[in-house]
C-alpha positions as CSV (number, residue, x, y, z in Angstrom):
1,X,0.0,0.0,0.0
2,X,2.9,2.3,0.9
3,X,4.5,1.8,-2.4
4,X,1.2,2.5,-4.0
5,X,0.7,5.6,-2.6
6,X,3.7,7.0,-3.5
7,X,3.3,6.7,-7.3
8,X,1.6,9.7,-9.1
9,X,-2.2,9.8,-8.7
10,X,-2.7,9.0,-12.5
11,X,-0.9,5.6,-11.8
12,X,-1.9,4.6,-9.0
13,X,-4.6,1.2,-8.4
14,X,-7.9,1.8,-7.9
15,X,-9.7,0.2,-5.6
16,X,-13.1,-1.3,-6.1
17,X,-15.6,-0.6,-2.9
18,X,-16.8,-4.4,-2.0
19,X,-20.5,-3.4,-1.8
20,X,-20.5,-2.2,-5.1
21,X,-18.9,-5.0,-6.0
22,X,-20.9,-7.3,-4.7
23,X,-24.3,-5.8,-5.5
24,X,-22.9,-5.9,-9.3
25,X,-22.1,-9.4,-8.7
26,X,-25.4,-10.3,-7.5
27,X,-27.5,-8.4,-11.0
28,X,-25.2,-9.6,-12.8
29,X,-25.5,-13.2,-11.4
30,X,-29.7,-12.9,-12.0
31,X,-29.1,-11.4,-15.1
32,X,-27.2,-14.7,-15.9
33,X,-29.2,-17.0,-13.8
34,X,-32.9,-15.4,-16.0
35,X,-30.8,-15.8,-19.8
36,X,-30.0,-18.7,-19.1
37,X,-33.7,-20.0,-18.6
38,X,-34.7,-18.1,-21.2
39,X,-32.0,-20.5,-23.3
40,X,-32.4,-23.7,-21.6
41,X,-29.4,-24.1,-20.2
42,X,-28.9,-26.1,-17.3
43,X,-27.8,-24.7,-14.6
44,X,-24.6,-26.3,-12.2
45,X,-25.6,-29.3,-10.2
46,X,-28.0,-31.0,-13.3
47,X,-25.4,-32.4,-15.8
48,X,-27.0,-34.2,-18.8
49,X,-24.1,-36.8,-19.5
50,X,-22.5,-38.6,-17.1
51,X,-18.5,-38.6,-17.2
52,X,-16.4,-41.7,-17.6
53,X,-15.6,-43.5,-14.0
54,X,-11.9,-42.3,-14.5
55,X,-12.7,-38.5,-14.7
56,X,-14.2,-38.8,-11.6
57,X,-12.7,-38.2,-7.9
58,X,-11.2,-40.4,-5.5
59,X,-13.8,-40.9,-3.0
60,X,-16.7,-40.4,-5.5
61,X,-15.1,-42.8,-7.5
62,X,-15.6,-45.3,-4.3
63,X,-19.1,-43.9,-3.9
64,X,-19.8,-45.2,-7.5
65,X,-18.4,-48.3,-7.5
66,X,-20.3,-49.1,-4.1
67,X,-23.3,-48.4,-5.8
68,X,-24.2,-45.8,-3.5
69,X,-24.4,-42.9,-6.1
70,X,-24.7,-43.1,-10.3
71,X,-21.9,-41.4,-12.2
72,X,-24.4,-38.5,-13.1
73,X,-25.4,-38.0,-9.3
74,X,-21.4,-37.9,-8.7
75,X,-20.8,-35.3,-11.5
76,X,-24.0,-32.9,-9.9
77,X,-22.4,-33.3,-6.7
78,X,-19.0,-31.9,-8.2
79,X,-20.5,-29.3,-9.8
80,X,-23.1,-28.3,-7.1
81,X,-19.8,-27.9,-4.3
82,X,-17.6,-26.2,-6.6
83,X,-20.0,-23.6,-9.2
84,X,-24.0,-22.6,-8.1
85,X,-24.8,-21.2,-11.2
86,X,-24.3,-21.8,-14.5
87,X,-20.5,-20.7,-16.2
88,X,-18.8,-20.7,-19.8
89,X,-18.6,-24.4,-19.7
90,X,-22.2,-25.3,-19.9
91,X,-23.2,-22.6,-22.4
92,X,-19.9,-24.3,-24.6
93,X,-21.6,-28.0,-23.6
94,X,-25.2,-26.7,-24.9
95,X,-23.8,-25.5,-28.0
96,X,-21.8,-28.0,-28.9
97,X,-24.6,-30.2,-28.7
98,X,-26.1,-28.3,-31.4
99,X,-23.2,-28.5,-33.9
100,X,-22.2,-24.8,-33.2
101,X,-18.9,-24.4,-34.7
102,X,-16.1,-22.6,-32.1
103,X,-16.4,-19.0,-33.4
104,X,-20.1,-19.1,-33.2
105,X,-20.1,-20.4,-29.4
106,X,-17.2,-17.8,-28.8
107,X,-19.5,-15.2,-30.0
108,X,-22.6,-16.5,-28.6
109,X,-20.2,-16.5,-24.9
110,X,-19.4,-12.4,-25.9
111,X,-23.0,-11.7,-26.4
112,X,-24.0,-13.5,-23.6
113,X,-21.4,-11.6,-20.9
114,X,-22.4,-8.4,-22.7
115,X,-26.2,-8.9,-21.7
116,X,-25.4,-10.2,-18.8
117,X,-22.4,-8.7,-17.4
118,X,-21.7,-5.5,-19.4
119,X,-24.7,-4.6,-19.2
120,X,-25.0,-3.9,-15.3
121,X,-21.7,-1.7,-16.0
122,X,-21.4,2.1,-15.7
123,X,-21.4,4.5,-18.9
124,X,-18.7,6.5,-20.0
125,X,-19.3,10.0,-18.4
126,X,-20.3,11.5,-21.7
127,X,-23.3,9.6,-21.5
128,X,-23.7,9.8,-17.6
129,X,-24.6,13.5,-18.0
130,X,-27.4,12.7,-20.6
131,X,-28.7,9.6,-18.7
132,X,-28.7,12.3,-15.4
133,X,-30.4,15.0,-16.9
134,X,-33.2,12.7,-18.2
135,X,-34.0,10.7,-15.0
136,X,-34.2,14.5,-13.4
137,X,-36.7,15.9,-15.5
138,X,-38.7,12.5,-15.5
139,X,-38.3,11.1,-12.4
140,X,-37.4,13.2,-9.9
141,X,-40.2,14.1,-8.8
142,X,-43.5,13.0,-6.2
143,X,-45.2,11.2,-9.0
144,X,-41.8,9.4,-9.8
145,X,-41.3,8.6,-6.2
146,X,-44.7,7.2,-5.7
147,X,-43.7,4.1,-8.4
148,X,-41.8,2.5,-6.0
149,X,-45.1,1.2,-4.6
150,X,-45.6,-1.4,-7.3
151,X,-42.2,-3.1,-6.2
152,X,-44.4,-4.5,-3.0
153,X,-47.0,-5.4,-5.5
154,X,-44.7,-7.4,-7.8
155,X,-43.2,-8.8,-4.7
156,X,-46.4,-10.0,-3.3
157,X,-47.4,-11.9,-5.9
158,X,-43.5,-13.3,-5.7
159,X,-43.3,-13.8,-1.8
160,X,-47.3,-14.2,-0.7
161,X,-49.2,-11.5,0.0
162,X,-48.8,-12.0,3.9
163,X,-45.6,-12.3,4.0
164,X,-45.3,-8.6,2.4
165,X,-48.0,-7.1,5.0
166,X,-45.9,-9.0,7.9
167,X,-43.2,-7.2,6.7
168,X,-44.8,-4.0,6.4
169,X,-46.9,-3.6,9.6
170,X,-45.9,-5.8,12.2
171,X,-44.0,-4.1,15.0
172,X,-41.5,-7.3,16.0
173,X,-41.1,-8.0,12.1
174,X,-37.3,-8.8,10.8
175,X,-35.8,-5.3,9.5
176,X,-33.1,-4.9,6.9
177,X,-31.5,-1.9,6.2
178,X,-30.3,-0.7,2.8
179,X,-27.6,0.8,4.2
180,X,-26.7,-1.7,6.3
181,X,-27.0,-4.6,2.9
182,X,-24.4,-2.1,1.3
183,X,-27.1,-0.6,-0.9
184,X,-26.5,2.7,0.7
185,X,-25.2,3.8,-2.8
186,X,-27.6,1.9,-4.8
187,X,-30.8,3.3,-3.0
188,X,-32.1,4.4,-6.4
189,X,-31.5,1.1,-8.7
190,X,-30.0,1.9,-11.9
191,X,-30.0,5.8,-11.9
192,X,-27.2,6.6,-9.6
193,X,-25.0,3.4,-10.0
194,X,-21.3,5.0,-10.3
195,X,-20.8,4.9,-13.8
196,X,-17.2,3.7,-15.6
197,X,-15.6,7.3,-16.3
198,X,-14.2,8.0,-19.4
199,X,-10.6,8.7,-20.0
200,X,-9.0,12.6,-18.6
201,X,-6.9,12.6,-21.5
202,X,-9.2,12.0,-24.1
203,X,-11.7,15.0,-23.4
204,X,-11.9,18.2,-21.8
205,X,-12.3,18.9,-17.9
206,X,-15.4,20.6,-18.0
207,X,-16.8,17.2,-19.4
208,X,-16.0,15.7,-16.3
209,X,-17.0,18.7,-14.3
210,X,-20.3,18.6,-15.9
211,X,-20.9,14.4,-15.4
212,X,-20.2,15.2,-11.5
213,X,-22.8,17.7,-11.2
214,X,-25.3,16.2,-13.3
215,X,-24.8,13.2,-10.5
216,X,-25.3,15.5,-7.6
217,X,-28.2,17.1,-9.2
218,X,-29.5,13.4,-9.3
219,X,-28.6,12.6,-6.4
220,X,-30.0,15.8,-4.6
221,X,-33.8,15.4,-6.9
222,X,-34.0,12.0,-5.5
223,X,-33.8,12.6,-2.2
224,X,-36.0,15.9,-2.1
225,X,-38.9,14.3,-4.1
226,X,-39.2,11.4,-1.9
227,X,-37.8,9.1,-4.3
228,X,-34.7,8.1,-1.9
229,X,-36.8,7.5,1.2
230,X,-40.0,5.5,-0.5
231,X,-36.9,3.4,-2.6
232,X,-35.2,2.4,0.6
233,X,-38.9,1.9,2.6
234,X,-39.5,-0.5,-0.2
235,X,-36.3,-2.5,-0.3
236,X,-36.1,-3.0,3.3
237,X,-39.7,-4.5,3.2
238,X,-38.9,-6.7,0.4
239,X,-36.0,-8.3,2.2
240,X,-37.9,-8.6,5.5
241,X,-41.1,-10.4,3.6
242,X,-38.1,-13.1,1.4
243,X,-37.2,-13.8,5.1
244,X,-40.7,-14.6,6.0
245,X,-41.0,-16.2,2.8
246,X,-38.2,-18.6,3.8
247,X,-39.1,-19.1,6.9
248,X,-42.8,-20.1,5.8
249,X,-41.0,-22.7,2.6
250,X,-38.4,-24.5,5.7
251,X,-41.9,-25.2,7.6
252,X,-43.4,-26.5,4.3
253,X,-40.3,-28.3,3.5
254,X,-39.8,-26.4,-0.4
255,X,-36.8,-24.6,1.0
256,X,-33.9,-26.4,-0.4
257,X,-36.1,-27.2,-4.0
258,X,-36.2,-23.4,-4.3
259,X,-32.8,-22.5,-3.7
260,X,-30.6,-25.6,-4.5
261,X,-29.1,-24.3,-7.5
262,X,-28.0,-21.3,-5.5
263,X,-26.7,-22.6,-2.3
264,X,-24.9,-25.5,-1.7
265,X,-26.1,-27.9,0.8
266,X,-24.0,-26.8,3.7
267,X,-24.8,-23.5,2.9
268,X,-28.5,-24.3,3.0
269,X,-27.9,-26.5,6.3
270,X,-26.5,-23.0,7.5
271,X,-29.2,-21.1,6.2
272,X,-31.9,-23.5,8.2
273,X,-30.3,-22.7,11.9
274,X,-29.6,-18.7,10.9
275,X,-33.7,-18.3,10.0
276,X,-34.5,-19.9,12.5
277,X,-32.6,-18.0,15.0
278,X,-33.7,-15.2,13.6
279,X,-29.6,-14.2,12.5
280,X,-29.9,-11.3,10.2
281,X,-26.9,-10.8,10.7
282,X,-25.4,-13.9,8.3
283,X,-23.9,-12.9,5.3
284,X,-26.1,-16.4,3.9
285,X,-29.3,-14.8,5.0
286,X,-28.0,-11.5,3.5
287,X,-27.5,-13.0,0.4
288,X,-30.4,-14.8,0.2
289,X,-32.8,-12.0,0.8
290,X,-30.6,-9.6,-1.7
291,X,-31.1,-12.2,-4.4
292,X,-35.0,-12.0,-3.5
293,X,-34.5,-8.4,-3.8
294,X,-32.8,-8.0,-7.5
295,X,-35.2,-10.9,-9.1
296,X,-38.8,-8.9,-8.6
């Protein structure tokens, strides 16, 4: 760190702030999770052809040849423990299947990560400015402010209607706080995220001047119209009614259907005891409600 700081400004690292981070992993994660449905792919954890006994692990390899697992359960178990989701390797898997030659799955893997991973990014400031202006003059305002409602109507129909109201109106209910889920910065979805900024050299000052106080204007029209306070009302509901939501799928026993392709079983092991002790404090049950959150 010493070292670092001691280079000129221009040179020096920069340093991402982990709850930006890892609120872009999470959309960006969805945004995979929700193409890839929309594809067929499988997800990790559900392979389609089971591997040679060679390929496979030590003990699994035991585990097979005992008979107490199938070569396919053995291959889901790898893949479950070591990737949740769905990666590069089964989009190339799906493809291949249909005879797509390697540039066309190279390209369908580009246009897939720019859907699904550029697309949560930050414009250049150019842009920024524009994008600022607009939300201002549109949103920025009561009326605008008011539209966060609907998120606690979508998410009623997502999480039960009862778990919502719980959320809303009981007194003892579970409370998350944006700030406190490292949303703090994110309290108005997409129309503050901290954009990518362009490049000092390659444009005048005043271009950057003008991107930073288009921002603050933002920044300021949101929170005077209502629009910050009614956006962080609703996301801390949300969360508080996917914990109730859990809580009411453990009793019913569709917890670990519903999230098995997310958490491994440990992790959902772990989940079970934090929910039930009430531990909003896990970074599990954090996740897990965030990932509520970013799919209504």
């Amino acid at each position: 760190m010493e070292k670092e700081r001691e280079k000129p400004l221009d040179e020096q690292l920069e340093y991402a702030n982990i709850f930006d981070s890892h609120w872009r992993w999470q959309r960006e994660t969805l945004t995979r999770m929700e193409l890839g449905k929309q594809l067929g792919l499988r997800t990790s954890g559900a392979p389609l052809v089971a591997p040679a006994l060679k390929d496979l692990p030590k003990a699994l390899r035991k585990k097979v040849e005992a008979g107490e697992m199938t070569p396919l359960e053995a291959l889901a178990k790898i893949e479950t423990d070591t990737f949740k989701l769905f990666d590069e390797k089964i989009i190339r898997e799906a493809l291949e299947a249909e005879g797509l030659s390697d540039v066309q799955i190279k390209n369908a893997v580009e246009i897939l990560d720019d859907l699904g991973v550029n697309a949560n990014r930050g414009m250049v400031q150019e842009l920024e400015t524009v994008r600022s202006l607009g939300y201002v003059g549109t949103i920025a305002n009561p009326y605008g402010a008011l539209m966060n409602v609907h998120d606690l109507f979508n998410a009623s129909f997502e999480l039960g209607v009862g778990n919502v109201l719980k959320s809303l109106f009981s007194k003892n209910g579970i409370r998350f706080s944006a700030a406190d889920m490292g949303l703090g910065r994110q309290v108005f979805g997409e129309f503050v995220r901290k954009a990518t900024k362009g490049d000092p050299s390659l444009g005048p000052s005043f271009i950057q001047k003008m991107a930073k106080g288009s921002e603050n204007l933002l920044e300021w029209s949101m929170k005077a119209s209502g629009f910050s306070a009614l956006d962080k009302l609703g996301k801390s509901r949300i969360m508080g009614a996917s914990f109730n939501k859990a809580k009411q799928d453990i009793r019913s026993g569709k917890f670990n259907e519903k999230w098995k392709n997310s958490f491994s079983e440990a992790e959902l092991d772990q989940l079970r005891r934090d929910i039930a002790a009430n531990n909003t404090e896990s970074e599990l049950v954090r996740d897990l409600v965030m990932f509520d959150l970013f799919r209504l």
